[in-house]
N, C-alpha and C positions, 0 to 999 in steps of 0.2 A: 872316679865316677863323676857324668856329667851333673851339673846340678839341678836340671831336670827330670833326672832319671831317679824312679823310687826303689827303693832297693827290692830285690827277689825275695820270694820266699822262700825257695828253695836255692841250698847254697851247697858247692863243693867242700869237699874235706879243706882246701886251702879259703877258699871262704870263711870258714866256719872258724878256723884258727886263727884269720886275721881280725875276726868280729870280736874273740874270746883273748886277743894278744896272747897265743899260746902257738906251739910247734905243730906241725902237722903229725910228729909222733906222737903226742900227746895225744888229740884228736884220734890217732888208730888206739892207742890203749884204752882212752875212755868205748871207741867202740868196741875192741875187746872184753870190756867189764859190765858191758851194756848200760855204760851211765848216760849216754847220749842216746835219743832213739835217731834212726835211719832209714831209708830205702832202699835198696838193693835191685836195680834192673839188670842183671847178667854183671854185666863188667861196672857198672853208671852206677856211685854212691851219690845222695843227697840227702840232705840234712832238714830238715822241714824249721825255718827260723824260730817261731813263736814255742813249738814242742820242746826246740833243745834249750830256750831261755826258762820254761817250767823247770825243765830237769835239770836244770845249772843251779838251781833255787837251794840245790841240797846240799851244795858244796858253802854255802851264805852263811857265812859267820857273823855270829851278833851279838852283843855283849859281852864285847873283850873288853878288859880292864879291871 
């Protein structure tokens, strides 16, 4: 991405899985499980940036040791 350019807010399944460093299967499961929310226009998924980083919140491990 150019260094000018601010990121989208709305991002593809493969977006969304190089933002999270995870697989894009992973990304269909968590939408399987409804742990991520999404958009759905007919065929056109999108991921709404700021929604899927609340919801990732709940995977946050804290106080290991």
């Amino acid at each position: 991405m150019p260094e000018d350019a601010t990121p989208s807010r709305w991002l593809t399944k493969a977006d969304l899985a190089q933002h999270y460093s995870i697989s894009i299967r992973t990304v269909t499961n968590y939408m399987r499980r409804r742990a991520v929310p999404y958009v759905r226009v007919g065929r056109v998924v999108r991921f709404d940036r700021h929604a899927c980083d609340q919801a990732m919140k709940k995977f946050e491990v804290v106080g290991v040791g």
